[in-house]
C-alpha positions as CSV (number, residue, x, y, z in Angstrom):
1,X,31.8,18.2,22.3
2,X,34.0,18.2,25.3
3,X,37.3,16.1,25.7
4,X,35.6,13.5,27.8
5,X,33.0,13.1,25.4
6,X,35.7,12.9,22.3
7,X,37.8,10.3,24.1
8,X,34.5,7.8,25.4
9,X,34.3,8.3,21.9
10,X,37.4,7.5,20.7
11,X,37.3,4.7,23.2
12,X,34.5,3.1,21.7
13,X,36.0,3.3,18.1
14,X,39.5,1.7,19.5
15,X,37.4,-0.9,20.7
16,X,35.1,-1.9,17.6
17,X,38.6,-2.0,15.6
18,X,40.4,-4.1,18.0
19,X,37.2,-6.1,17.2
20,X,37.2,-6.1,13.8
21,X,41.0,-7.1,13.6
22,X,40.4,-9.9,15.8
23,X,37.7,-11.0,13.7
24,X,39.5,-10.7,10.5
25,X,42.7,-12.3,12.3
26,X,40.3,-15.5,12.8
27,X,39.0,-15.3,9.5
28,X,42.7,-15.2,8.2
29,X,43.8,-18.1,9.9
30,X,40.8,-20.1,8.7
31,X,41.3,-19.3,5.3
32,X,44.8,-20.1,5.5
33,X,44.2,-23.5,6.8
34,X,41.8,-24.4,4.1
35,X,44.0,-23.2,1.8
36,X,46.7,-25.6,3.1
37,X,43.8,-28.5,2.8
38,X,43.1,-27.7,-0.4
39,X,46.7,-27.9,-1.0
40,X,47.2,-31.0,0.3
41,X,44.4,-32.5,-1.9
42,X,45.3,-30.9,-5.2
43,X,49.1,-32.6,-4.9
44,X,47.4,-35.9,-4.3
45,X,45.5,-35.3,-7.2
46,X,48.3,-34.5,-9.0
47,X,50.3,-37.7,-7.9
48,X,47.2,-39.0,-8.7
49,X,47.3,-38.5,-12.1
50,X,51.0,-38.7,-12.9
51,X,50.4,-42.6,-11.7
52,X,47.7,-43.0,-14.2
53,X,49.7,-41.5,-16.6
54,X,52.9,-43.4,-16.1
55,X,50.7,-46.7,-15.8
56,X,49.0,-46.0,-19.1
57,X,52.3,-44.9,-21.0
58,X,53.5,-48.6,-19.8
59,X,50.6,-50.3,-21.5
60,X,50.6,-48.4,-24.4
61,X,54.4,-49.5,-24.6
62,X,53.5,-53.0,-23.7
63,X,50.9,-53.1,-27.0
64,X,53.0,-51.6,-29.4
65,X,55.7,-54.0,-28.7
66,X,53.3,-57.1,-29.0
67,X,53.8,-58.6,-32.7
């Protein structure tokens, strides 16, 4: 195999990488976005939750005070 031939080849490897880490680079930065969604909706959920707990700790308070 000559040089030329080794470096088209070479070439053509660089490029399919560069590719490839463009593509994964994307696919990063879409995970990380849904990831910052999901995020987002699990700590509404969880304020969520700590109001139904708080509200439900204040009735329970509220029928073990009635006589």
């Amino acid at each position: 195999m000559s040089i030329d031939e080794r470096l088209e080849r070479l070439t053509e490897r660089h490029e399919a990488l560069t590719l490839t880490v463009e593509s994964l680079s994307h696919t990063v930065h879409e995970l990380v976005d849904e990831a910052r969604r999901i995020d987002k909706r699990l700590n509404l959920l969880y304020e969520i939750t700590l109001h139904i707990g708080a509200d439900f700790a204040e009735r329970l308070r509220k029928l073990e005070e009635q006589p």
